[in-house]
ROVEXLO-510108 format. One record per residue: residue number from 1; residue in one letter; chain; x, y, z of N, C-alpha, C in turn. Coordinates in nm, 3 decimals. Layout:
! residues N
SITE, num, residuo, cadena, npx, npy, npz, capx, capy, capz, cpx, cpy, cpz
SITE, NUM, a, A, X, Y, Z, X, Y, Z, X, Y, Z
...
! end
This chain:
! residues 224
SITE, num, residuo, cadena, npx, npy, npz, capx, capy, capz, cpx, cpy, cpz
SITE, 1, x, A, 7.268, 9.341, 4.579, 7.254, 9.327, 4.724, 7.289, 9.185, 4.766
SITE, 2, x, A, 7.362, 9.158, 4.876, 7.404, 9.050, 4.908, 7.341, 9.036, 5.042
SITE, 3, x, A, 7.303, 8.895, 5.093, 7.245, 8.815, 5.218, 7.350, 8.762, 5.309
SITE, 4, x, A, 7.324, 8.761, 5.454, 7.386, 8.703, 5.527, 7.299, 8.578, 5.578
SITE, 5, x, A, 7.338, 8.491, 5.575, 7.215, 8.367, 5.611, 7.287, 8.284, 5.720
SITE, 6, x, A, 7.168, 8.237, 5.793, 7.176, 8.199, 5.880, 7.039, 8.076, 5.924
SITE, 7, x, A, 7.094, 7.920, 5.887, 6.966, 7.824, 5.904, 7.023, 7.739, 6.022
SITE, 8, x, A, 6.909, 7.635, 6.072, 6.909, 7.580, 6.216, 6.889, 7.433, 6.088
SITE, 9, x, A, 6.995, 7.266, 6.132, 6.937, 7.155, 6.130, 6.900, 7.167, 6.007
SITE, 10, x, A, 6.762, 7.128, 5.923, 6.746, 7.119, 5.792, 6.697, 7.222, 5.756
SITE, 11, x, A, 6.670, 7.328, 5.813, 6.687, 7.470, 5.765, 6.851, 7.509, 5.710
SITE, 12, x, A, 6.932, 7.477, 5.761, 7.071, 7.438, 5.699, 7.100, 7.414, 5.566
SITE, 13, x, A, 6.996, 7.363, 5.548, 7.025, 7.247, 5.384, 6.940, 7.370, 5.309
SITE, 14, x, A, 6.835, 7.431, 5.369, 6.794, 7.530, 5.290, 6.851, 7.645, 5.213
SITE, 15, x, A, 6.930, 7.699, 5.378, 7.036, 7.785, 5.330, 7.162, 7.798, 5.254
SITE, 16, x, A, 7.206, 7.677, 5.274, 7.348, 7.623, 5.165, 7.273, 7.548, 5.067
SITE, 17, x, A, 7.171, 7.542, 5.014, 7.122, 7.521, 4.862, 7.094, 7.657, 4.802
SITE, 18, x, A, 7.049, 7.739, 4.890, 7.056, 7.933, 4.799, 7.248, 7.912, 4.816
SITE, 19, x, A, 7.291, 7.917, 4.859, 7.465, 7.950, 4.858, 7.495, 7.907, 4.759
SITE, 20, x, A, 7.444, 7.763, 4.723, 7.510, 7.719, 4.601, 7.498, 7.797, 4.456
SITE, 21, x, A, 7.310, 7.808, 4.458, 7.286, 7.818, 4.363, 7.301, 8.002, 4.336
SITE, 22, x, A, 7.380, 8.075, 4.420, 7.354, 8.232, 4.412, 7.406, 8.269, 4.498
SITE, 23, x, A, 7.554, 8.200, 4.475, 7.684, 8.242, 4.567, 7.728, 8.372, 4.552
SITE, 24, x, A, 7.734, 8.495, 4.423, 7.771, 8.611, 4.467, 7.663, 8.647, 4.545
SITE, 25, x, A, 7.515, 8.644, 4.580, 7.411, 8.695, 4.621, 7.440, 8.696, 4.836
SITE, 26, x, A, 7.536, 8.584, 4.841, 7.525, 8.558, 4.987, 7.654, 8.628, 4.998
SITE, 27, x, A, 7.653, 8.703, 5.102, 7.796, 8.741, 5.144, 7.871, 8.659, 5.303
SITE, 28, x, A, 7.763, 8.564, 5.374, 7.806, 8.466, 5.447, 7.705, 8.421, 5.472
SITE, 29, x, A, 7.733, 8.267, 5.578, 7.653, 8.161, 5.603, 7.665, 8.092, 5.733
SITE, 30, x, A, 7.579, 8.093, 5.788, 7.594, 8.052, 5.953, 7.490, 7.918, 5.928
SITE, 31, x, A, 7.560, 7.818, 5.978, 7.427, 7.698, 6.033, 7.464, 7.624, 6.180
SITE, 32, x, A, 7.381, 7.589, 6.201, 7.370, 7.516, 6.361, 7.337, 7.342, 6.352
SITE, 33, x, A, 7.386, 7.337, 6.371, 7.350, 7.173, 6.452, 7.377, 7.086, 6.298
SITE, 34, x, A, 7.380, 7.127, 6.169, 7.397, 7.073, 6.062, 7.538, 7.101, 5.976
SITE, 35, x, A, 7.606, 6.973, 5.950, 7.705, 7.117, 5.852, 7.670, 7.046, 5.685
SITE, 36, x, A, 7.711, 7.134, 5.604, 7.745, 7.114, 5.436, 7.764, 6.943, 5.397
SITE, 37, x, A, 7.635, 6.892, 5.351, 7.726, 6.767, 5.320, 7.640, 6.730, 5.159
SITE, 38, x, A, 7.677, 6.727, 5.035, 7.649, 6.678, 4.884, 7.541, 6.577, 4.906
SITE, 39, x, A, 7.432, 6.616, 4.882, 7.344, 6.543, 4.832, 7.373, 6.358, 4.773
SITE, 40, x, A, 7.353, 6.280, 4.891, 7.371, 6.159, 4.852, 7.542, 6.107, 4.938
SITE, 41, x, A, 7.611, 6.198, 4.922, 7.756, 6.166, 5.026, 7.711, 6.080, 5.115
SITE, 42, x, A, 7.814, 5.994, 5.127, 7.805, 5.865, 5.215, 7.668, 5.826, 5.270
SITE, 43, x, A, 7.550, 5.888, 5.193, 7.392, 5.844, 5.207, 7.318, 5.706, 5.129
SITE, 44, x, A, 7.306, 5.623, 5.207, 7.221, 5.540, 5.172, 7.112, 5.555, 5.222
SITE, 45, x, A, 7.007, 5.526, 5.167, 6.856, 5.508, 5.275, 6.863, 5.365, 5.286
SITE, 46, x, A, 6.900, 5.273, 5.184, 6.910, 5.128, 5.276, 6.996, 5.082, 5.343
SITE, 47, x, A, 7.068, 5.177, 5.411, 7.144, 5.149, 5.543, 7.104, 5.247, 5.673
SITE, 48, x, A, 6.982, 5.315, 5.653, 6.953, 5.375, 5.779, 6.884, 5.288, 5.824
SITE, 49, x, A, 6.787, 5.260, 5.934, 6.725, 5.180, 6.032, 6.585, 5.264, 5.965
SITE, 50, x, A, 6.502, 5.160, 5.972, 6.337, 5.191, 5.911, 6.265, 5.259, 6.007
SITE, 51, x, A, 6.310, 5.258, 6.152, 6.243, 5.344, 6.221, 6.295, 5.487, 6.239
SITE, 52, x, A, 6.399, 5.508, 6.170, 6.437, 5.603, 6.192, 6.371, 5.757, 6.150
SITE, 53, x, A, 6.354, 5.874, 6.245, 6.260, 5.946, 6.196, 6.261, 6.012, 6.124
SITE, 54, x, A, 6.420, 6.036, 6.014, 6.381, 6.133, 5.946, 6.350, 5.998, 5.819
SITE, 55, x, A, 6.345, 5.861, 5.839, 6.284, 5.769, 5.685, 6.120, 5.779, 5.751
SITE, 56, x, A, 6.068, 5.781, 5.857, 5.955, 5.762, 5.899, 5.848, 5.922, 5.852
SITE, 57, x, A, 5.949, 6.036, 5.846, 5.861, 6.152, 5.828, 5.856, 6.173, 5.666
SITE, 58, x, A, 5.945, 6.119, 5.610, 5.973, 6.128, 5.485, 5.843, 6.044, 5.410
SITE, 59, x, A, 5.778, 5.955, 5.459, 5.661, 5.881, 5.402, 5.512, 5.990, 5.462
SITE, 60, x, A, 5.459, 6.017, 5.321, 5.389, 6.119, 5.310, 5.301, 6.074, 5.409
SITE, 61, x, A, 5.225, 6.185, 5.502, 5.094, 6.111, 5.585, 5.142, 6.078, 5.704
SITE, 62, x, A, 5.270, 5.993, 5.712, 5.267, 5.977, 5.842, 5.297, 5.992, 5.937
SITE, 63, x, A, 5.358, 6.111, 5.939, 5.385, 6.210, 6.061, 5.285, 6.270, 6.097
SITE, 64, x, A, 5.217, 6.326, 5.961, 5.064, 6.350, 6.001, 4.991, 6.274, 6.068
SITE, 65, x, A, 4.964, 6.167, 6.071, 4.924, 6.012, 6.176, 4.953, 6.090, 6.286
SITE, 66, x, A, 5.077, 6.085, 6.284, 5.150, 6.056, 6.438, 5.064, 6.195, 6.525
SITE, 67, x, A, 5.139, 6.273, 6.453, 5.136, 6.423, 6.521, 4.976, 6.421, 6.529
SITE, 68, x, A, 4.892, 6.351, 6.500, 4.731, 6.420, 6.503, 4.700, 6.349, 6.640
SITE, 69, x, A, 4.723, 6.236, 6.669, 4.673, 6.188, 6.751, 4.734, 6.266, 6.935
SITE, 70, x, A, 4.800, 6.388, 6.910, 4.798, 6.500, 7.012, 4.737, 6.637, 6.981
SITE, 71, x, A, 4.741, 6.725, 7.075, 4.734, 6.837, 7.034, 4.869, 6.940, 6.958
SITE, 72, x, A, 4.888, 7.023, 6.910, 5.024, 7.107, 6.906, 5.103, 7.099, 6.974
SITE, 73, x, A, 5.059, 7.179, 7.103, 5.132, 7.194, 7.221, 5.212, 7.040, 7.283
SITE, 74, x, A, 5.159, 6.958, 7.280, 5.232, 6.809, 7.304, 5.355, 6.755, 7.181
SITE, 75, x, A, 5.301, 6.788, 7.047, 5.370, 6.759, 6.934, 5.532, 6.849, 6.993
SITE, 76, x, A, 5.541, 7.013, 6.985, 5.644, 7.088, 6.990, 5.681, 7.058, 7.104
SITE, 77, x, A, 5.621, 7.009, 7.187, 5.677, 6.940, 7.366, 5.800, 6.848, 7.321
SITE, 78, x, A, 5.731, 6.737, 7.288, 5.740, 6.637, 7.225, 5.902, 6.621, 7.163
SITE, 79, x, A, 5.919, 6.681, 7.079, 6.018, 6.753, 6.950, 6.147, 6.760, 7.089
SITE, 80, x, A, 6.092, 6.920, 7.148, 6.209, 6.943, 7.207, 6.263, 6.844, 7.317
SITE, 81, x, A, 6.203, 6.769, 7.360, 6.235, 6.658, 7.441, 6.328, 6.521, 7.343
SITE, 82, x, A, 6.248, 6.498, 7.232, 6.367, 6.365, 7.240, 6.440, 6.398, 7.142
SITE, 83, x, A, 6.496, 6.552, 7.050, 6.625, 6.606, 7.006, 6.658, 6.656, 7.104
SITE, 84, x, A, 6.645, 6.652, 7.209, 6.790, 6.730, 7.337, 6.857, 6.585, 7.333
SITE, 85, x, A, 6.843, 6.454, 7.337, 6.890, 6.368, 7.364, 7.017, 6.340, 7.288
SITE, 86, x, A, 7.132, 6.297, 7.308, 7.229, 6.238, 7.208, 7.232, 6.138, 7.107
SITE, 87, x, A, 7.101, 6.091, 7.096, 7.103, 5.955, 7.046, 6.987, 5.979, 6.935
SITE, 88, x, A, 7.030, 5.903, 6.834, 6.906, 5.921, 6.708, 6.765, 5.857, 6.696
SITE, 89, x, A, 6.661, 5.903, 6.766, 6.554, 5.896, 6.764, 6.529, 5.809, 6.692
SITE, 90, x, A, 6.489, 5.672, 6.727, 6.468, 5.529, 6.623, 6.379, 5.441, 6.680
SITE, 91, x, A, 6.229, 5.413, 6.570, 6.116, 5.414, 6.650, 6.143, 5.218, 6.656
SITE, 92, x, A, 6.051, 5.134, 6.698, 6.051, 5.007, 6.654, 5.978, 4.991, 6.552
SITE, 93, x, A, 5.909, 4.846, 6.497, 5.816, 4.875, 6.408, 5.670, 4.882, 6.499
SITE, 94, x, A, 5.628, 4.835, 6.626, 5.523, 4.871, 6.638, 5.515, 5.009, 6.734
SITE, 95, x, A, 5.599, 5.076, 6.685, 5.614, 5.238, 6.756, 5.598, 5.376, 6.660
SITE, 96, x, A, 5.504, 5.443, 6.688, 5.561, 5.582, 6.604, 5.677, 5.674, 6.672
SITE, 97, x, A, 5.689, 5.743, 6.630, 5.807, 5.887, 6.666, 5.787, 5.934, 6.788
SITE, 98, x, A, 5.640, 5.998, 6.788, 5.580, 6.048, 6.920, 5.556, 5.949, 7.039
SITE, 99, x, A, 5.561, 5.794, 6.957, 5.559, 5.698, 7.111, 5.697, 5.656, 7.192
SITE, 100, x, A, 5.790, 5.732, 7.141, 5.918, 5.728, 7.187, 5.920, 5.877, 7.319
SITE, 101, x, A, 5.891, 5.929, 7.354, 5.854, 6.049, 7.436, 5.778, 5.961, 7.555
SITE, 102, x, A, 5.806, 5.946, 7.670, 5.730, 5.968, 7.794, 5.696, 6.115, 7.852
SITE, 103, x, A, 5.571, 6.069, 7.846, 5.443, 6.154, 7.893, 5.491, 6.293, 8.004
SITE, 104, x, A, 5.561, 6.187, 8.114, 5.571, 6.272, 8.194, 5.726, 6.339, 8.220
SITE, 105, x, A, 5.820, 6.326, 8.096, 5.923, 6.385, 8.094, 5.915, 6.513, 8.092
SITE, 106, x, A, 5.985, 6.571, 8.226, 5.987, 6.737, 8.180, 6.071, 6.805, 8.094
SITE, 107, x, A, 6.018, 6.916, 8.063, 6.108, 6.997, 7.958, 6.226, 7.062, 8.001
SITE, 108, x, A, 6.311, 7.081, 7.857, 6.454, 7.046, 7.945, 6.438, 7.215, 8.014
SITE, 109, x, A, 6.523, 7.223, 8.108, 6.558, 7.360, 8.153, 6.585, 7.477, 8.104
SITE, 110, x, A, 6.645, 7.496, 8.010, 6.695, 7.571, 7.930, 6.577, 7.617, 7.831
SITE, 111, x, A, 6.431, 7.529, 7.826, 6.315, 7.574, 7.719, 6.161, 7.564, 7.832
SITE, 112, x, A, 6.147, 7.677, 7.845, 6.026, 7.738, 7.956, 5.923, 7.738, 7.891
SITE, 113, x, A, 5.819, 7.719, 7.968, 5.704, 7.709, 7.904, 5.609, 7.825, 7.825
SITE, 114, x, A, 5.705, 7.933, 7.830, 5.695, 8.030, 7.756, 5.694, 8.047, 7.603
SITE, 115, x, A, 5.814, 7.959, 7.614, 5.925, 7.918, 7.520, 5.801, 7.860, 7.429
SITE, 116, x, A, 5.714, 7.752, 7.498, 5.687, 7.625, 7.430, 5.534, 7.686, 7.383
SITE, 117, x, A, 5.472, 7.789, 7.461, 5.394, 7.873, 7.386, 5.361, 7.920, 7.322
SITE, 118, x, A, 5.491, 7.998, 7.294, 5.507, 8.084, 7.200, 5.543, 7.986, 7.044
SITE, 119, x, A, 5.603, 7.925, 7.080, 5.628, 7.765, 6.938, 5.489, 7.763, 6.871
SITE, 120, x, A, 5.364, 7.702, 6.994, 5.335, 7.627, 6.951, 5.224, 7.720, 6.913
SITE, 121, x, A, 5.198, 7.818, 6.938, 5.062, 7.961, 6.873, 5.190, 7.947, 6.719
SITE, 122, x, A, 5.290, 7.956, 6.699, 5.296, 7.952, 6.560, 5.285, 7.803, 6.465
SITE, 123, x, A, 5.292, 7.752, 6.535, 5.257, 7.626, 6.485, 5.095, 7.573, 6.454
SITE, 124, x, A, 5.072, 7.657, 6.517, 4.860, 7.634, 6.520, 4.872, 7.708, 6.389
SITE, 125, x, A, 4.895, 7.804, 6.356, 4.883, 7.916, 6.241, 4.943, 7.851, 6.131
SITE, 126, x, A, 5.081, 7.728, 6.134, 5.130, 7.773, 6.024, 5.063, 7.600, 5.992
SITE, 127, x, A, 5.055, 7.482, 6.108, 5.080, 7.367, 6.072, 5.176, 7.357, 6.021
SITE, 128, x, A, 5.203, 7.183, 6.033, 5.372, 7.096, 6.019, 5.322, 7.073, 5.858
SITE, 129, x, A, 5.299, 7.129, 5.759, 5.335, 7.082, 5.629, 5.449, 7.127, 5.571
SITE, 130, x, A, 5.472, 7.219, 5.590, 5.595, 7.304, 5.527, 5.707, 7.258, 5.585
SITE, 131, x, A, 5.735, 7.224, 5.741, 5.806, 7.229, 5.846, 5.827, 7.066, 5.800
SITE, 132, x, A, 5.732, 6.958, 5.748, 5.780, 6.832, 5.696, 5.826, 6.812, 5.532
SITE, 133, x, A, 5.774, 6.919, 5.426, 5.808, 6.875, 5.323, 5.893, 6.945, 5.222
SITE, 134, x, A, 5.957, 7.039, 5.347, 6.094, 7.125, 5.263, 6.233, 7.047, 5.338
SITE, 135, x, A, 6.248, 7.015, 5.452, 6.326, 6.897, 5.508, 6.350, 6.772, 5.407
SITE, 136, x, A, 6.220, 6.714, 5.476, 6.268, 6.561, 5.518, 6.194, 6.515, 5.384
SITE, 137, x, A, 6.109, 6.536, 5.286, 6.022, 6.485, 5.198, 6.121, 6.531, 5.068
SITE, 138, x, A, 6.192, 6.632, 5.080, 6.289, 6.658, 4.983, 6.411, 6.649, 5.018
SITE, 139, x, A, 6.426, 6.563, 5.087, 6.616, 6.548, 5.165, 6.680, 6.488, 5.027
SITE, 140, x, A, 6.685, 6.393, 4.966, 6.766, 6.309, 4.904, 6.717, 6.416, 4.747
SITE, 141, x, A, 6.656, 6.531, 4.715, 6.681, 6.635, 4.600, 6.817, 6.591, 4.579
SITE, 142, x, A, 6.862, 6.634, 4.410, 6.950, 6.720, 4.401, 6.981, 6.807, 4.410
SITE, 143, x, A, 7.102, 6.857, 4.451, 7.149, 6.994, 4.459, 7.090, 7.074, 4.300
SITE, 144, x, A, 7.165, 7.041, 4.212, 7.100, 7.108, 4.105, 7.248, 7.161, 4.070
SITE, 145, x, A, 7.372, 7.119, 4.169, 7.498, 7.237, 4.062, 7.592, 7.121, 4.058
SITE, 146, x, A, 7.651, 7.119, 3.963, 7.792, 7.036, 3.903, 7.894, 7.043, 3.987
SITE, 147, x, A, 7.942, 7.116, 4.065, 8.023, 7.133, 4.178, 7.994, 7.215, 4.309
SITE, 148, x, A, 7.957, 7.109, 4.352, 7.881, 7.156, 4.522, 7.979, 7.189, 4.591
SITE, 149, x, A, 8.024, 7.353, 4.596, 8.103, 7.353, 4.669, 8.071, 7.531, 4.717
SITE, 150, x, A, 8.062, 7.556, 4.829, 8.023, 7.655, 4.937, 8.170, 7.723, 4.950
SITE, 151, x, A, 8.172, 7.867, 4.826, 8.282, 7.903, 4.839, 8.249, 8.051, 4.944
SITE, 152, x, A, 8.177, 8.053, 5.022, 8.160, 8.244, 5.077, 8.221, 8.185, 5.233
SITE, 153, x, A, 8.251, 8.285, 5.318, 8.308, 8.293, 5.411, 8.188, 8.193, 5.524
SITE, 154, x, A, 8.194, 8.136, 5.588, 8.066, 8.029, 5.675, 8.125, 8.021, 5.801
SITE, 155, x, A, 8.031, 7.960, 5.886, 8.073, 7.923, 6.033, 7.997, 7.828, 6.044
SITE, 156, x, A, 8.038, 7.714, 6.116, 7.928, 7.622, 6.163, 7.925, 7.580, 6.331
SITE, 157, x, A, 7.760, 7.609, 6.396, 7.811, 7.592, 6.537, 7.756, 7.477, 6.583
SITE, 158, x, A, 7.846, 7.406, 6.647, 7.786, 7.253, 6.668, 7.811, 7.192, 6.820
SITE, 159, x, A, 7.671, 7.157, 6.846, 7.740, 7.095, 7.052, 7.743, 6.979, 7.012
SITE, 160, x, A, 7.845, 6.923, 7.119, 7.913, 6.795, 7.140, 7.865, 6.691, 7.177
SITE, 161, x, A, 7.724, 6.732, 7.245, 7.592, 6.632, 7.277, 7.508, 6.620, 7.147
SITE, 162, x, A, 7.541, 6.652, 7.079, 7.420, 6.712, 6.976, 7.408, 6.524, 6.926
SITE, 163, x, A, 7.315, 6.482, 6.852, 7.353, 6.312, 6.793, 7.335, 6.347, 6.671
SITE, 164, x, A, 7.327, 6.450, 6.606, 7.395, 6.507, 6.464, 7.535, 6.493, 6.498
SITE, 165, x, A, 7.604, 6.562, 6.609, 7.794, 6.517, 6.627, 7.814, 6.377, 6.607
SITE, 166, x, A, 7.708, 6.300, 6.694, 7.762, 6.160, 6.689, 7.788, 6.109, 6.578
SITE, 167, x, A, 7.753, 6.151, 6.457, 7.757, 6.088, 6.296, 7.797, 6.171, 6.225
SITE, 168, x, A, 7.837, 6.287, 6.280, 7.900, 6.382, 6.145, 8.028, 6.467, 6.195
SITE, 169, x, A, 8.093, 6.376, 6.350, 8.192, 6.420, 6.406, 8.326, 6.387, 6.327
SITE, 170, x, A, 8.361, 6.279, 6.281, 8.467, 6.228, 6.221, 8.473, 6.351, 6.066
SITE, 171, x, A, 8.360, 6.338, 5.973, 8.383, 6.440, 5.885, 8.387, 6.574, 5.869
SITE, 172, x, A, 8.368, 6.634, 6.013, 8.415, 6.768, 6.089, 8.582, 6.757, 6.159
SITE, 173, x, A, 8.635, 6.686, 6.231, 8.729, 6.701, 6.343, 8.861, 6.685, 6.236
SITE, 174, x, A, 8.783, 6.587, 6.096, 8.922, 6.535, 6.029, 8.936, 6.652, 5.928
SITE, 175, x, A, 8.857, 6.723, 5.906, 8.827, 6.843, 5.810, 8.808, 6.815, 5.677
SITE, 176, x, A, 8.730, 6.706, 5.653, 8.613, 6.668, 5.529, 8.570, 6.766, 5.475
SITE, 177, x, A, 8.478, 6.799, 5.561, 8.385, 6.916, 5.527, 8.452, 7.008, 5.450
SITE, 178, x, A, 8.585, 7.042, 5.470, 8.626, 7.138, 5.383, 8.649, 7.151, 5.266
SITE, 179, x, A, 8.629, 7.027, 5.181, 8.652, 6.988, 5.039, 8.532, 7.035, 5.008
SITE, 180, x, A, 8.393, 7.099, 5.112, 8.307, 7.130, 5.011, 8.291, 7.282, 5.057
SITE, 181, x, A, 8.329, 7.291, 5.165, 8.282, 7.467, 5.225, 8.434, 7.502, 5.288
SITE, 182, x, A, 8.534, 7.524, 5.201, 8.697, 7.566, 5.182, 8.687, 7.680, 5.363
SITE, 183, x, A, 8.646, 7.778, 5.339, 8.627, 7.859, 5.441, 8.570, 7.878, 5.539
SITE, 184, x, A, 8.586, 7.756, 5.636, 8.468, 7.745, 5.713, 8.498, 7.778, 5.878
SITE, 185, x, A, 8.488, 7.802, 5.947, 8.486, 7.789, 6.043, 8.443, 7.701, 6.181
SITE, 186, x, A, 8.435, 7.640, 6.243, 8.345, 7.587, 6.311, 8.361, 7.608, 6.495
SITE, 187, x, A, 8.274, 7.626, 6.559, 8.248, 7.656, 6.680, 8.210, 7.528, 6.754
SITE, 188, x, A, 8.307, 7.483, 6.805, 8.242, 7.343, 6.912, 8.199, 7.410, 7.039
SITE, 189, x, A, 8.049, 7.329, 7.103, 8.025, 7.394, 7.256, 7.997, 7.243, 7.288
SITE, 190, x, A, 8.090, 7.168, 7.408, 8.156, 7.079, 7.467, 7.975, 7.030, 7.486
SITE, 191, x, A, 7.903, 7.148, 7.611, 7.735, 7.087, 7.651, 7.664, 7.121, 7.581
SITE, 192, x, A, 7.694, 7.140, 7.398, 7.555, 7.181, 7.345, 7.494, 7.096, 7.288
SITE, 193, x, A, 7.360, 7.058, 7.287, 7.275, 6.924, 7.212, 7.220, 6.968, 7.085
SITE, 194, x, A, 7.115, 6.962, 7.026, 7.112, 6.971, 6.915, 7.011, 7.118, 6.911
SITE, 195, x, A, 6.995, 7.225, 7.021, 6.924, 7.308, 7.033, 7.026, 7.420, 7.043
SITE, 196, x, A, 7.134, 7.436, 7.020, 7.220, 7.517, 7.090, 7.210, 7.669, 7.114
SITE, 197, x, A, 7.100, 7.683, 6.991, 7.078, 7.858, 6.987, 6.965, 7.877, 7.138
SITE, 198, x, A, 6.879, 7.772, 7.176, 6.818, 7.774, 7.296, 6.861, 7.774, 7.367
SITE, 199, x, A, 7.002, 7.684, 7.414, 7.020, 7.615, 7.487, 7.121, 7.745, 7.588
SITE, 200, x, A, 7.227, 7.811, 7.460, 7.290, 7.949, 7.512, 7.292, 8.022, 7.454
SITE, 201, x, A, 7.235, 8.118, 7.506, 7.157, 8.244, 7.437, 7.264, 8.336, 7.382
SITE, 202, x, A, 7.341, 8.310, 7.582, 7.436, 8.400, 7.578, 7.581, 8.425, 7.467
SITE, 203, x, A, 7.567, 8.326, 7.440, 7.634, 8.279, 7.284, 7.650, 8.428, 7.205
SITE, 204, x, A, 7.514, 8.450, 7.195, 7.493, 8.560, 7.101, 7.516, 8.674, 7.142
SITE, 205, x, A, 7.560, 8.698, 7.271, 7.576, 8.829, 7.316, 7.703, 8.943, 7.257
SITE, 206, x, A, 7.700, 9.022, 7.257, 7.826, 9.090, 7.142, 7.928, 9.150, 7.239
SITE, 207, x, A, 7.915, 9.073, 7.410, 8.051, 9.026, 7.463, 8.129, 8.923, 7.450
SITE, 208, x, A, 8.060, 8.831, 7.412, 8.123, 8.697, 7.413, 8.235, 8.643, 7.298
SITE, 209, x, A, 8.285, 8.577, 7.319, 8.389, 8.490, 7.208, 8.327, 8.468, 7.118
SITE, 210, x, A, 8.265, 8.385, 7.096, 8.201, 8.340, 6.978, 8.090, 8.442, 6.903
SITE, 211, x, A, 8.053, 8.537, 6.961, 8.018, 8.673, 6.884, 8.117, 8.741, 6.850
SITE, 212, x, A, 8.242, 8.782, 6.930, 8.358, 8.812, 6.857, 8.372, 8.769, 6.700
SITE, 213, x, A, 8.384, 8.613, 6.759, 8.419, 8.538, 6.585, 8.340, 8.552, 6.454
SITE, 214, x, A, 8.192, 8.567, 6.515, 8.141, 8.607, 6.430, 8.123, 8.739, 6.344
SITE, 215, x, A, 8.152, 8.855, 6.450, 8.128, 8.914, 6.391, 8.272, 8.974, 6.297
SITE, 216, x, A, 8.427, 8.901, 6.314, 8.525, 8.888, 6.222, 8.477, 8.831, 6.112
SITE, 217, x, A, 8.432, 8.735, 6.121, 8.414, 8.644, 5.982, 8.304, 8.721, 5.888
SITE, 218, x, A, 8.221, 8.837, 5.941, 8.148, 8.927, 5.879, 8.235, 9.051, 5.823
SITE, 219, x, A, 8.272, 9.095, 5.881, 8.362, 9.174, 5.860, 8.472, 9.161, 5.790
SITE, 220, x, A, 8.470, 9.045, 5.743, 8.592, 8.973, 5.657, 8.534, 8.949, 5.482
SITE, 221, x, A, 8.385, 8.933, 5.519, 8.318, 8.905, 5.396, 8.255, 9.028, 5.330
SITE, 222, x, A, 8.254, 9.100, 5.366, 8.185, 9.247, 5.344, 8.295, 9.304, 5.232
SITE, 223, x, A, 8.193, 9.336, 5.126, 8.240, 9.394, 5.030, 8.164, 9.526, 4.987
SITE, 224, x, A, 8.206, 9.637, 4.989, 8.151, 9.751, 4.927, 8.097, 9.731, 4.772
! end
């Protein structure tokens, strides 16, 4: 039996680490806001900025800090407010993550308070441990395979606001990426930020273009 997968951001890294390791098992691969990049590729941690949040969540505890001193519902507020932004969330040193958020910023349009409800009743149930230490506490893992390379049919959908584009636009536009995921596809949306499956729903509708594409590139991978 073969999987079609489909991860968001560092759920991404989840899903193209099963690809690697149990590539006949996947028969395709969809990610959002993240694309394919080798463990350690052009990664330093002593060239990111110390406030930066994914070196700040990566130190055990202290996101937990951060995030306690609200309730849930403010934390997942929180979140979706300063990733809509283009710019990489970078605290000072006498700032946490969550003190980068004004209070009285509203939520963007596109995420209702329905929306932020429904988040955050699963977030009461599940708590941010899992949600911090399959990411960001294991980012710099090894892959675990000798040649990282994402051979099944993929798509990657990425907005142009997103500030994942801002740093991983050049090794998308020049077609980098393809030395590791040969078959890839990718979907640019000109206003999408780093939420895009929120942001247009309609995306997914099985009138649209980009459901078209998708559902070729399925139909392309399908093997009896």
């Amino acid at each position: 039996m073969q999987v079609f997968l489909v991860g968001k951001d560092f759920g991404a890294r989840v899903v193209c680490h099963f690809a690697l390791l149990h590539q006949d098992r996947v028969s395709a691969l969809v990610t959002l806001g993240l694309a394919f990049t080798p463990t350690g590729l052009g990664v330093s941690v002593d060239s990111l900025p110390k406030g930066f949040y994914v070196m700040r969540w990566r130190e055990p505890g202290r996101a937990e800090k951060d995030f306690g001193r609200f309730d849930i519902k403010t934390v997942v507020k929180n979140i979706y407010i300063l990733f809509t932004n283009n710019e990489m969330p970078i605290a000072r040193e006498d700032q946490e993550i969550m003190d980068l958020v004004d209070p009285s910023t509203p939520l963007p349009s596109w995420f209702t308070e329905e929306d932020l409800t429904n988040y955050t009743n699963l977030y009461e149930r599940s708590g941010f441990h899992t949600a911090l230490q399959v990411p960001y506490r294991a980012w710099l893992e090894d892959d675990g395979v000798d040649n990282p390379s994402i051979d099944v049919p993929s798509m990657l959908v990425m907005g142009e606001k997103d500030y994942v584009f801002v740093h991983q636009g050049e090794y998308l536009t020049s077609g980098a990426v393809k030395q590791y995921v040969p078959d890839l596809e990718i979907i640019f949306l000109p206003e999408g930020n780093h939420f895009v499956q929120e942001q247009f729903p309609e995306k997914g509708h099985p009138e649209s273009p980009e459901y078209a594409r998708l559902s070729i590139m399925l139909q392309n991978s399908y093997s009896p």
